[in-house]
C-alpha positions as CSV (number, residue, x, y, z in Angstrom):
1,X,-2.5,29.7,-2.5
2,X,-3.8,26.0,-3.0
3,X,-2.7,24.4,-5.8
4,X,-2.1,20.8,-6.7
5,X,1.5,19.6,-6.8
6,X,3.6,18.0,-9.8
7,X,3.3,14.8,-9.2
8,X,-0.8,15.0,-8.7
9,X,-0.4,16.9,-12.3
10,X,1.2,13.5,-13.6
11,X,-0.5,10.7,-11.4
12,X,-4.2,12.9,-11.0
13,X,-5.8,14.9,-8.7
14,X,-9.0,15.7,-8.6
15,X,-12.0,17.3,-6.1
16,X,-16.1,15.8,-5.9
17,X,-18.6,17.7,-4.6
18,X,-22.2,16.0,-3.7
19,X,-25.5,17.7,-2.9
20,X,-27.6,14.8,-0.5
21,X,-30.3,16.8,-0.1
22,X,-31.9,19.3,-3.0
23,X,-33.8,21.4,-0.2
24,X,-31.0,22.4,1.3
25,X,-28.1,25.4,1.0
26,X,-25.0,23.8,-0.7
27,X,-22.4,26.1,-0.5
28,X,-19.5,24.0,-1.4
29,X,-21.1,23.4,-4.6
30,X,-21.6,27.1,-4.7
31,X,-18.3,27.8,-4.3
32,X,-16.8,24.7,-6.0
33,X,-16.0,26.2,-9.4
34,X,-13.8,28.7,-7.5
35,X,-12.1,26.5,-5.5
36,X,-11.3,24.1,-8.4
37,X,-9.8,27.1,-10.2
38,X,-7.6,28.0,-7.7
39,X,-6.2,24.7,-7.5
40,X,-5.4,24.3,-10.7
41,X,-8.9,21.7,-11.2
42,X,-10.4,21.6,-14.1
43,X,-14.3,20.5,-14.5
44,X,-14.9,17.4,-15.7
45,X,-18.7,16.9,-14.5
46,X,-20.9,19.2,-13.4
47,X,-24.4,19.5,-12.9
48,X,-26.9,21.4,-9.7
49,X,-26.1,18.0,-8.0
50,X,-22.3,17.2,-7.6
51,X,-19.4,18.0,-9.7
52,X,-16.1,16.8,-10.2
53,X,-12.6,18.9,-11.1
54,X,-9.0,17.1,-11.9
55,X,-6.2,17.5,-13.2
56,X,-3.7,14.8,-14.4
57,X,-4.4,12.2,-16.6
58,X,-8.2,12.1,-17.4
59,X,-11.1,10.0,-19.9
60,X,-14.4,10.2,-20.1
61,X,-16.8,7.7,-21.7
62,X,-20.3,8.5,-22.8
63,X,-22.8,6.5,-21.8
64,X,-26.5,6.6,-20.8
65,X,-28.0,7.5,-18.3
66,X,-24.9,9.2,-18.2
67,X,-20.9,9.6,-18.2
68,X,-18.3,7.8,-16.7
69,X,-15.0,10.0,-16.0
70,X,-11.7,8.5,-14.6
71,X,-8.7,10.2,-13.0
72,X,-5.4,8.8,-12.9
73,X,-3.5,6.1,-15.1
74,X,-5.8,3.6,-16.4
75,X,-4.7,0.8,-18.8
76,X,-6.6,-1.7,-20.6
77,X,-6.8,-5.1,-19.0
78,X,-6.0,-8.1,-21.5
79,X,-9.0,-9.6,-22.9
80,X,-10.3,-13.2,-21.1
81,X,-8.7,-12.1,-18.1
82,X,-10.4,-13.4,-14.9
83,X,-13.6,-11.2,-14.3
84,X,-14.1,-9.9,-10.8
85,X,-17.9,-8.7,-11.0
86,X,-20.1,-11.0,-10.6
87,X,-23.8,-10.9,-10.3
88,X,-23.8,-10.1,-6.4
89,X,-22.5,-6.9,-7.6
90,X,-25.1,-6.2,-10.2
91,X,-26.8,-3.5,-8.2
92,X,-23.9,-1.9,-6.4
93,X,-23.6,0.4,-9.6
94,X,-25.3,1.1,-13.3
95,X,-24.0,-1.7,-16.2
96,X,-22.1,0.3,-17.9
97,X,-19.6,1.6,-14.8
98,X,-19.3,-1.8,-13.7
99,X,-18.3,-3.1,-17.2
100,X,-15.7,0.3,-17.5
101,X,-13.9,-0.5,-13.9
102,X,-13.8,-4.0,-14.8
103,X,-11.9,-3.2,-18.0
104,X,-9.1,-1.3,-16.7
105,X,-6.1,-1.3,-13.8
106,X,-4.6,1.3,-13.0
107,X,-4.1,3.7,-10.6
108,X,-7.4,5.9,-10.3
109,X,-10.8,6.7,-9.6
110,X,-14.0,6.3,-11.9
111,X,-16.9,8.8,-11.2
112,X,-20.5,8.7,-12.8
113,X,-24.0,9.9,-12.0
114,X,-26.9,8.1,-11.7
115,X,-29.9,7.9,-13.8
116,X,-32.2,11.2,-12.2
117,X,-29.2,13.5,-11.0
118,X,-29.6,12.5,-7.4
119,X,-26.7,9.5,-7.0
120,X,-23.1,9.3,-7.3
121,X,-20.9,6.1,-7.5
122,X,-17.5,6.7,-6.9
123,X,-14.8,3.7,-7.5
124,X,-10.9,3.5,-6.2
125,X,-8.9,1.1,-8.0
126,X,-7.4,-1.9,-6.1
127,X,-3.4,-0.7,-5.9
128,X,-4.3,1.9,-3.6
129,X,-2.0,4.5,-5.6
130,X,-5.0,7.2,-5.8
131,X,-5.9,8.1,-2.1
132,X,-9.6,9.1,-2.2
133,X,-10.6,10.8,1.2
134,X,-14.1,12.2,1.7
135,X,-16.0,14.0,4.5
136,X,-19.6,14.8,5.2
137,X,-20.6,18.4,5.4
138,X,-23.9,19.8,6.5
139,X,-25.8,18.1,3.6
140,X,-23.0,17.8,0.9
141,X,-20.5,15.4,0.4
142,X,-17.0,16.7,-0.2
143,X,-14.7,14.1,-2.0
144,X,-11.1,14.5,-2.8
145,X,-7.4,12.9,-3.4
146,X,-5.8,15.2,-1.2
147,X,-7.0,16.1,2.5
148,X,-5.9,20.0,1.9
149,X,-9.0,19.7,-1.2
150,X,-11.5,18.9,1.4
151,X,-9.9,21.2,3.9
152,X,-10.0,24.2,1.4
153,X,-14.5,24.3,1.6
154,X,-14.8,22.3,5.7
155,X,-11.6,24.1,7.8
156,X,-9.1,22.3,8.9
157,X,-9.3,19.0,10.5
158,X,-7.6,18.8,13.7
159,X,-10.0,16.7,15.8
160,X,-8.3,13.7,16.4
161,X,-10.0,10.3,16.3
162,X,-8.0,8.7,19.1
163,X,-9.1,5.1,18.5
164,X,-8.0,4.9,14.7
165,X,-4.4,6.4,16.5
166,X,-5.0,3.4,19.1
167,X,-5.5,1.0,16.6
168,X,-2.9,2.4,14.2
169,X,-0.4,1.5,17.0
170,X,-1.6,-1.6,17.9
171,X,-2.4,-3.2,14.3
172,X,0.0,-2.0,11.9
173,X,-0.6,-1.8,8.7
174,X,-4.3,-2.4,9.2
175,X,-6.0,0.4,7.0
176,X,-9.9,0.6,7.6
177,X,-12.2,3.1,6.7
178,X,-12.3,5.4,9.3
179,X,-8.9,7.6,9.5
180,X,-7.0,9.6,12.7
181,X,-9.4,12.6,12.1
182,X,-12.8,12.9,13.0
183,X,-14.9,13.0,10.1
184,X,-12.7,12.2,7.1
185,X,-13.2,8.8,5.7
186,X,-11.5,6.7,3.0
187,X,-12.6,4.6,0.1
188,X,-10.6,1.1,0.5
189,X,-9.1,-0.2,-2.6
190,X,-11.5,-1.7,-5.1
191,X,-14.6,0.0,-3.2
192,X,-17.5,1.4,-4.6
193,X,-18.8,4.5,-2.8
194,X,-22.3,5.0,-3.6
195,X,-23.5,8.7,-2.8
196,X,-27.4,9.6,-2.7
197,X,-30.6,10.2,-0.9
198,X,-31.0,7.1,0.7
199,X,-27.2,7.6,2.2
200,X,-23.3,7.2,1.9
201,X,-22.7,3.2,1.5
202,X,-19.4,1.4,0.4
203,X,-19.3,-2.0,-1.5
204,X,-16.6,-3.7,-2.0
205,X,-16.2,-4.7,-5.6
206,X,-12.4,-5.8,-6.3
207,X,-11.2,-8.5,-3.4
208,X,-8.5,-10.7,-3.2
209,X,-10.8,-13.9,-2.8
210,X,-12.3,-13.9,-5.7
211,X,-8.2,-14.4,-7.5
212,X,-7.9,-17.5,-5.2
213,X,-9.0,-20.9,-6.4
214,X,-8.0,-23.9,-3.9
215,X,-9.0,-26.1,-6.8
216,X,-6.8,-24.7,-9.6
217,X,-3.4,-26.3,-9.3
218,X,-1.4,-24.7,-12.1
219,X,2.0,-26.3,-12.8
220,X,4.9,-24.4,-11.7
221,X,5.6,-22.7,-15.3
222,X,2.4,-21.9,-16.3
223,X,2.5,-20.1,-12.8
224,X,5.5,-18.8,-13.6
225,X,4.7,-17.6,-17.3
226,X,1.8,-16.0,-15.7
227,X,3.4,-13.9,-13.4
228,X,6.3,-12.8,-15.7
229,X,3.6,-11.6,-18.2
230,X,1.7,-9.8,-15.2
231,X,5.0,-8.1,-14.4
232,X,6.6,-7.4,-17.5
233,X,3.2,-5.9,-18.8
234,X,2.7,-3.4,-15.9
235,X,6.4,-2.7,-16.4
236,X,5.7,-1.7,-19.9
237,X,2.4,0.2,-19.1
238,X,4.0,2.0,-16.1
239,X,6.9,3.3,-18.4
240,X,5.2,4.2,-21.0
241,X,2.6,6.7,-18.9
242,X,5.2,7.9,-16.6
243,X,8.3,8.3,-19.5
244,X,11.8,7.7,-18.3
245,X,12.2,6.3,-15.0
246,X,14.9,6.5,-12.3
247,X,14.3,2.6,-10.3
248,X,16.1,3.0,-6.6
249,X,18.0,-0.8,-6.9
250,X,18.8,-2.9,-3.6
251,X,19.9,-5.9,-6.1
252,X,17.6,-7.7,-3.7
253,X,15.2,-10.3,-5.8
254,X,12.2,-7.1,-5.8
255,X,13.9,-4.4,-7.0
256,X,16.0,-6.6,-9.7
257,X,13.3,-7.9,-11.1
258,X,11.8,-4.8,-11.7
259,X,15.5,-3.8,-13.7
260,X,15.2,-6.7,-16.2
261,X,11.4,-5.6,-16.4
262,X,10.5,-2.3,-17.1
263,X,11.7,-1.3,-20.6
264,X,14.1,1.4,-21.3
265,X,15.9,1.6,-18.1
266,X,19.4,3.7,-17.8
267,X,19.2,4.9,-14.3
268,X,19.9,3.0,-10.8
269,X,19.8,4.0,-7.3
270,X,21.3,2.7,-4.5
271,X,20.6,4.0,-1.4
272,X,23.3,3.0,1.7
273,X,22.1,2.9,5.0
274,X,24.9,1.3,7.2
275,X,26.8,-1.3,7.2
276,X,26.0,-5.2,6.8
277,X,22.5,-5.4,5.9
278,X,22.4,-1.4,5.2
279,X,25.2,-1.8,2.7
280,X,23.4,-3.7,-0.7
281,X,26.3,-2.0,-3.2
282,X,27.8,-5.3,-3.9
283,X,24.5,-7.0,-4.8
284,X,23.4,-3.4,-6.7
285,X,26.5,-2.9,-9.0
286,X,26.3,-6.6,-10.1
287,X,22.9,-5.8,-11.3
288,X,24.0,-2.9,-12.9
289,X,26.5,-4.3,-14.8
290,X,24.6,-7.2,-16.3
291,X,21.8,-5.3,-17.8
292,X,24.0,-2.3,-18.4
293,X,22.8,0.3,-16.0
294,X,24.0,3.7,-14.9
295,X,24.8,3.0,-10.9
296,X,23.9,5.8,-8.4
297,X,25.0,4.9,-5.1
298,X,24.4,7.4,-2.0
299,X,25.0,7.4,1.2
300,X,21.6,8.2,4.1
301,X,22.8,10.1,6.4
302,X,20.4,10.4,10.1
303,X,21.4,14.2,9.9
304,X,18.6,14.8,6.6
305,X,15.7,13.7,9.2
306,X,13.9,16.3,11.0
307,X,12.3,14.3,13.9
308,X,10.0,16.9,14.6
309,X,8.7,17.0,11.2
310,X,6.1,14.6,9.8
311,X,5.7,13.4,6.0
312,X,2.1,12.8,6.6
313,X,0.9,16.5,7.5
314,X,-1.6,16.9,4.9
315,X,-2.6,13.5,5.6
316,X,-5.6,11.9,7.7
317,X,-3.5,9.1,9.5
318,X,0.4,9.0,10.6
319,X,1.3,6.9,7.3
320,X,4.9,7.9,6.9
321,X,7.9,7.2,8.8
322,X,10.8,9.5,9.8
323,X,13.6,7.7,8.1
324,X,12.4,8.1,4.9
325,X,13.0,11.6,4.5
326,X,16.3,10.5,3.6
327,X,15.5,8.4,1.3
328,X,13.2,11.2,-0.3
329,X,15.9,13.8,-0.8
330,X,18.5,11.8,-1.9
331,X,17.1,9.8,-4.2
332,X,14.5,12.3,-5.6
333,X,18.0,14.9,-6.4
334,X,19.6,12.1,-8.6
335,X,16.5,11.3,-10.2
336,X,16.1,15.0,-11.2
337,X,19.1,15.5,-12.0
338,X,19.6,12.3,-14.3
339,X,16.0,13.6,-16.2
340,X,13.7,10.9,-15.1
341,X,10.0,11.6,-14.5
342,X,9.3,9.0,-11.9
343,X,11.1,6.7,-9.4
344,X,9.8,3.3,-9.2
345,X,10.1,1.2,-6.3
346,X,10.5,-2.3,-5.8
347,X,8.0,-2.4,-2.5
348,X,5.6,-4.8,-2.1
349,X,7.6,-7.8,-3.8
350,X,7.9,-9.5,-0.4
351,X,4.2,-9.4,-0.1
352,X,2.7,-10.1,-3.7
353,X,5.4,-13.0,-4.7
354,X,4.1,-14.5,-1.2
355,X,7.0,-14.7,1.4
356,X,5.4,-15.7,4.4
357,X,7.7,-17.0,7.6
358,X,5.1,-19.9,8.6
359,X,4.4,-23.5,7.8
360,X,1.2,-22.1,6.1
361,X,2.1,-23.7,2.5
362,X,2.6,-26.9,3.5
363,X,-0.9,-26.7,5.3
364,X,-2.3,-25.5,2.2
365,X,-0.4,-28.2,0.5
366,X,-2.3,-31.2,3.0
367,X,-5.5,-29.5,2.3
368,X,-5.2,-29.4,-1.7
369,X,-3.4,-33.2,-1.9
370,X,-3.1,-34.7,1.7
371,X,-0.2,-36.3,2.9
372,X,1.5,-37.6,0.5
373,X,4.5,-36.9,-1.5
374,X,3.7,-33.7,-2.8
375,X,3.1,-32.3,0.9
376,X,6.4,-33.7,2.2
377,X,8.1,-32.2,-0.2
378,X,6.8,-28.5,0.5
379,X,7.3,-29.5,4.2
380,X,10.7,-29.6,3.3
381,X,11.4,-26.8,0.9
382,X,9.6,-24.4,3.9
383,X,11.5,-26.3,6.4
384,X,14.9,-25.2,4.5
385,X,13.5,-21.6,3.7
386,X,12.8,-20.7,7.4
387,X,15.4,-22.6,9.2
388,X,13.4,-25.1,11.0
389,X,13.0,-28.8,11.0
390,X,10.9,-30.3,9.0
391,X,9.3,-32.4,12.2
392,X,8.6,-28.6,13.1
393,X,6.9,-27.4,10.1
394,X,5.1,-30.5,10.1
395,X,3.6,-30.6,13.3
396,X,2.4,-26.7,13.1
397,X,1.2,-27.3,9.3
398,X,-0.7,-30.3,10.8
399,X,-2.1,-28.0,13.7
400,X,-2.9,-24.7,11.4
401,X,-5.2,-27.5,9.4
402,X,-7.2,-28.2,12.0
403,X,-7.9,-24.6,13.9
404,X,-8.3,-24.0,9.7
405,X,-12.1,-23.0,10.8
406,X,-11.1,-20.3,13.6
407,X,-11.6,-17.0,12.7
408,X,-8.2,-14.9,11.4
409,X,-7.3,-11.8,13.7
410,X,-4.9,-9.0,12.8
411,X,-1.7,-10.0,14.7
412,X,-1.2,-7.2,17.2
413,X,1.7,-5.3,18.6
414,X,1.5,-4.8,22.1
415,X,4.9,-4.0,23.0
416,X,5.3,-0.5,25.4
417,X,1.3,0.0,25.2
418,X,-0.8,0.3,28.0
419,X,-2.3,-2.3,29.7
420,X,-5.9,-0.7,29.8
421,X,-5.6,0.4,26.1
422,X,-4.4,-3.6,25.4
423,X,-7.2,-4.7,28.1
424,X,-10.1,-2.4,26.7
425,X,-9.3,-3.7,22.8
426,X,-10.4,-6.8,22.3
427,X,-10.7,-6.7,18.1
428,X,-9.2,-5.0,15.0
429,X,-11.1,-2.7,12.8
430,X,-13.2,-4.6,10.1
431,X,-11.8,-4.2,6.2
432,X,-14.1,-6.4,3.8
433,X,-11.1,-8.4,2.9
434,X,-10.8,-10.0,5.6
435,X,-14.5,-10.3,6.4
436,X,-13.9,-13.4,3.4
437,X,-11.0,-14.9,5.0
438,X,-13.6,-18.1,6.3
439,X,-12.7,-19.7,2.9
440,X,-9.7,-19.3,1.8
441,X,-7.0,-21.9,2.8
442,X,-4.9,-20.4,5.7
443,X,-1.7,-19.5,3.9
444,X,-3.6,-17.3,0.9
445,X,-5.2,-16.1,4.0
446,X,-1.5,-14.7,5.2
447,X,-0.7,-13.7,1.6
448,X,-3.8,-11.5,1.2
449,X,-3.0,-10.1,5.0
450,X,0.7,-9.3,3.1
451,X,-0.7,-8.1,0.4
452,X,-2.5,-5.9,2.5
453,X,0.6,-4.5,4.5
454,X,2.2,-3.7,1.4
455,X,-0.6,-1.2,0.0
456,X,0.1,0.2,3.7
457,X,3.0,1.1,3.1
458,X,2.9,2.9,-0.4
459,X,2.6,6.1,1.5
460,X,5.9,5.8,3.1
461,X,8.0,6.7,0.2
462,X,6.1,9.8,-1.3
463,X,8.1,12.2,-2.8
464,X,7.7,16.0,-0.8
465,X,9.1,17.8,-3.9
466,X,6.7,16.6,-6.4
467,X,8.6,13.8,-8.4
468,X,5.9,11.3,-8.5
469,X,6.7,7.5,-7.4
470,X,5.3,4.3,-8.8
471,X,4.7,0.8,-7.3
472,X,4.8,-1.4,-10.4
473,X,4.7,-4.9,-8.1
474,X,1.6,-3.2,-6.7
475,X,0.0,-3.4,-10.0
476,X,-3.6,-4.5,-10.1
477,X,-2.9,-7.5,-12.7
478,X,0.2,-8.3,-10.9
479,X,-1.6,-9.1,-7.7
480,X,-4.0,-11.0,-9.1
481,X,-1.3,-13.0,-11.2
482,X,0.5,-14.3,-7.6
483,X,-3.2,-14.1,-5.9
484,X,-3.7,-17.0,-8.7
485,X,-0.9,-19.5,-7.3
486,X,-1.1,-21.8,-4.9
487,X,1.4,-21.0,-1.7
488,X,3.1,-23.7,-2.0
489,X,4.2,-23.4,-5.1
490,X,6.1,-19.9,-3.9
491,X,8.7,-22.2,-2.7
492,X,11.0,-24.5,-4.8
493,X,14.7,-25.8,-3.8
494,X,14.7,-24.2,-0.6
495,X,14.1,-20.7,-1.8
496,X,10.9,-18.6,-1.0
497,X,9.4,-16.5,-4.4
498,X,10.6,-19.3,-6.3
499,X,8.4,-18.4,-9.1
500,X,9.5,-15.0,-9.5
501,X,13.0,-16.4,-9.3
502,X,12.6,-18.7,-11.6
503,X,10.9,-16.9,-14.4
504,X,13.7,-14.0,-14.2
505,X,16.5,-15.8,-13.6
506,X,18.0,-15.8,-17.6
507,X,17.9,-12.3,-17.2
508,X,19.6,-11.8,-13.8
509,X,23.0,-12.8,-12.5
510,X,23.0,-16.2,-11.0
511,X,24.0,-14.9,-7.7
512,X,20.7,-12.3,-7.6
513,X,18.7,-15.0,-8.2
514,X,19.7,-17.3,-5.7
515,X,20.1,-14.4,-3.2
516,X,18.9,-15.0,0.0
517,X,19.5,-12.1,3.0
518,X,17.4,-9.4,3.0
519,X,18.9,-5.9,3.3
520,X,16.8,-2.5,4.9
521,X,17.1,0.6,6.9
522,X,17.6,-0.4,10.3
523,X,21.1,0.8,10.4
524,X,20.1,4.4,9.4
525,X,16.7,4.1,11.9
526,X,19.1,2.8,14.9
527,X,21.1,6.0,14.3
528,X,18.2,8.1,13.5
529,X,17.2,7.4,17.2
530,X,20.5,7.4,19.0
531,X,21.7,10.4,17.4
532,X,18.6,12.1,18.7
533,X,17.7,10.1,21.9
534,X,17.4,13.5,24.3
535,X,15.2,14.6,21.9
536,X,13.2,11.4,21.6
537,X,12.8,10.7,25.4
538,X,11.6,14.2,25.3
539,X,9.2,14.2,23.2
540,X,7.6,11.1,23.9
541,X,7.5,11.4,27.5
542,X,6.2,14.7,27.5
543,X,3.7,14.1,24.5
544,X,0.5,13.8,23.6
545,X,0.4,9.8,23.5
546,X,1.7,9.4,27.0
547,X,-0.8,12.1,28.4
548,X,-3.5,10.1,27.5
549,X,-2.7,6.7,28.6
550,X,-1.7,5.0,25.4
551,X,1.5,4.4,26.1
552,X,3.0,2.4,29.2
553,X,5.2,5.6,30.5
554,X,6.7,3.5,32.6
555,X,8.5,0.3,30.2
556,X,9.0,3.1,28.0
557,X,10.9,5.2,30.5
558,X,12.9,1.6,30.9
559,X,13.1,1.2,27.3
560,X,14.8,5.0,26.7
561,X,17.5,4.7,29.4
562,X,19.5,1.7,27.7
563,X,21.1,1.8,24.6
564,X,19.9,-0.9,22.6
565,X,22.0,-4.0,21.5
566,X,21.9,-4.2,17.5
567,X,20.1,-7.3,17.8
568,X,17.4,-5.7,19.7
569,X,15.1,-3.4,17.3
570,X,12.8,-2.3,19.7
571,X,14.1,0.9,19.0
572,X,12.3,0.6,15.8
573,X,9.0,0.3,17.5
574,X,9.6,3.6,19.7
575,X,10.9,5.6,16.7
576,X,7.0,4.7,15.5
577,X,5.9,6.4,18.2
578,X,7.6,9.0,17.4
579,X,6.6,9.4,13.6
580,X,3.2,9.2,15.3
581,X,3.6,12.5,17.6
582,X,5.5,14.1,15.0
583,X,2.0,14.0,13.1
584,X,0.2,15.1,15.8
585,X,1.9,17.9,16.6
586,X,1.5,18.9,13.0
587,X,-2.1,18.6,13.1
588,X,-2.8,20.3,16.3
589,X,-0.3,23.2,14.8
């Protein structure tokens, strides 16, 4: 039987039905009611035209024409805070929704019908936490947060949509609109889906650009008292929906500033990967010990991934990766068993508090104040950040400036593709974000692309066994806090996220603060795949992405009969494709 999970029951769920046409049969309206029931739904609007069922946290807020009903979290945003409506947006929905999105973050969606019965708008907050997936059905419009909603009135979906699969493979971490299954479409973050007779139309209200001033140059405390507030109140917010939380801790800069941050914190989970840059205990128990937390650390072991199995099933695109199963079970046991309602993550960090690896600040810089002192002095701090010589970071920041006009392109990954797939794409998928990259300065232009990645990659870390997970750096005011600063100003005394740095380091260890390697997984991935190599070559070479020419058979072939050197991580790449047939298999099954 369908039913929606726990963590949709804490975090919201919810199904939308919309009749386009009134002279037509609309029999998932018909049978809406029903299928709401059995999924545990319950009716929030309804009329002959559309409805809409959730579950979860819920509001509703009278108005006229008519109400406004959000699913999910939603907090108030502080009064004054920058406004992101403007007057181009006037007509993308009625006053009175506009004025509601605009005075909440969170991590939802905001319904309301329009003035006669016959529209919809439909709004997805910016942080991307509340997946809303919709598909077009004879003359109704079926809108959900889970794929298995829509699937329960359309059938399954197992056409696939071999371009998005191209495209997901050669742009990572590019989301568009369109997904791997043909038919089901997704409502970017901060878009407004507007729903009637005239036709299905998105608008994108929330954007990145509108955060980013080139001519506000804020002094490096009052950017760092902004960002602190941003972070310690979506700390505090986040808490207080969720109730106690279990935080997994790397005692890398991310995840530590999100222990001194959000309030009431007792539990700590380390998860241990490898060795070197898979082992973060050190960095993890010193953390614990200066703000008094209850260490958990655990071992990942390549034996708790099923290769075969894929994360993202009941989703319309490959989002997840293989290796995280690991991370799932592991650190979803100890937050059970410790009684917390939530883990909270420290991803995104890298890409909100603006860690970019180019000589894009100190172009910035030369545009905002020219060469003088100011400029050599972020050539420098960049120059010590990324290990290059300032000569170096001069000369690229000098050359960045002047192809500033060029249009920005989604770096691509072309490694072990095929050269007709490589030949026959020639550009990226659009996303509205970028389509206002013309004026920013070229390193916000990186950050927002960061920023970008990171709500990628909120899928990865889902929880299978319905603890719900939270993304407080992800936070809508949060990114718009770091959106605020200028690049440059991200790096101070040859550190990169200075600001965050700064503006938690009385309440961090000295050596956290100043930290400056990285840890991650690619221990446990580089096991992952030579444990299971046979397997691998296997399935890759005798799958579905090979068959059709996506893959170069042969460099892969290459690629599978040497055992990689632990400096080479191309390994990672081909353990992508294999997260990638892993899904497809599931969808075909």
């Amino acid at each position: 039987m369908l039913h929606a999970d726990p963590a949709a029951m804490m975090l919201g769920a919810y199904l939308g039905v919309v009749t386009l046409e009134r002279d037509r049969p609309a029999p998932a309206r018909t049978a809406a009611d029903a299928v709401a029931e059995r999924l545990g739904l319950a009716p929030c609007a309804v009329s002959s035209a559309h409805a809409l069922f959730a579950t979860g946290p819920t509001q509703s807020i009278g108005g006229v024409p008519a109400d406004i009903h959000i699913v999910g979290p939603a907090f108030s945003r502080v009064p004054g805070e920058s406004p992101f409506i403007g007057v181009v947006d006037s007509n993308a929905a009625p006053a009175a929704f506009l004025e509601a999105i605009e005075a909440r973050w969170g991590a939802f969606v905001a319904w309301t019908g329009i003035e006669g019965g016959d529209a919809v708008c439909i709004y997805r907050d910016p942080s991307a936490r509340c997946p809303c997936y919709y598909r077009r059905w004879g003359s109704e419009l079926v809108v959900a947060s889970h794929l298995p909603f829509i699937e329960a009135f359309t059938g399954r979906a197992n056409a696939i949509d071999w371009t998005v699969v191209e495209d997901e493979l050669l742009y990572p971490d590019l989301v568009g609109r369109e997904s791997a299954l043909v038919g089901i479409k997704e409502i970017l973050p901060g878009e407004i889906l507007h729903i009637g007779p005239e036709g299905v139309y998105h608008h994108a209200l929330w954007s990145p650009a509108k955060f980013i001033d080139a001519a506000a140059l804020p002094s490096f405390a009052q950017a760092q008292d902004e960002v602190a507030q941003a972070v310690d109140s979506a700390c505090h917010h986040w808490s207080r929906q969720v109730g106690p939380v279990a935080l997994t801790l790397s005692g890398g800069l991310d995840s530590s500033v999100l222990a001194a941050a959000l309030p009431g914190l007792r539990h700590a989970i380390t998860l241990v990967s490898g060795t070197g840059s898979g082992d973060e205990r050190a960095f993890a128990s010193e953390v614990c010990r200066h703000l008094d937390l209850q260490s958990h650390q655990l071992d990942l072991s390549p034996a708790d991934v099923a290769l075969s199995a894929s994360s993202a099933a009941q989703r319309p695109r490959p989002s997840t990766r293989a290796f995280t199963q690991s991370l799932v079970k592991h650190g979803s046991a100890v937050a059970h068993e410790v009684g917390a309602r939530a883990i909270a993550y420290g991803s995104g960090g890298d890409n909100v508090f603006c860690f970019l690896r180019s000589a894009t600040p100190a172009s910035d810089r030369m545009a905002a104040h020219g060469l003088g002192a100011g400029y050599w002095r972020t050539v420098m701090e960049v120059a010590a950040v990324t290990e290059c010589s300032p000569f170096l970071i001069a000369r690229r920041a000098l050359q960045k400036h002047l192809r500033r006009r060029r249009a920005w392109t989604w770096p691509r990954d072309e490694r072990l593709l095929a050269p007709a797939l490589l030949e026959a794409r020639t550009a990226h998928p659009p996303h509205p974000w970028i389509n206002e990259f013309a004026d920013l300065p070229v390193g916000k232009r990186e950050h927002v692309a960061a920023i970008m990645r990171g709500l990628a990659l909120i899928d990865y870390l889902d929880g299978a066994d319905g603890m719900p997970v939270i993304y407080p750096l992800l936070s809508q005011p949060v990114m718009e806090a770091c959106l605020r600063q200028p690049t440059w100003l991200w790096y101070e005394d040859g550190m990169n996220r200075a600001i965050a740095r700064r503006a938690y380091a009385p309440k961090l260890p000295a050596r956290i603060v100043q930290r400056a390697s990285k840890g991650g997984f690619t221990s446990l991935v580089r096991s992952l795949y030579l444990r299971n190599l046979a397997a691998i070559r296997a399935m890759l070479l005798e799958g579905e992405l090979c068959a059709r020419g996506i893959l170069d058979r042969r460099a892969l072939e290459a690629s599978l009969a040497t055992v990689p050197d632990a400096g080479d991580h191309l390994y990672v790449r081909i353990m992508r494709f294999v997260d990638v047939e892993a899904w497809l298999a599931a969808r075909r099954g």
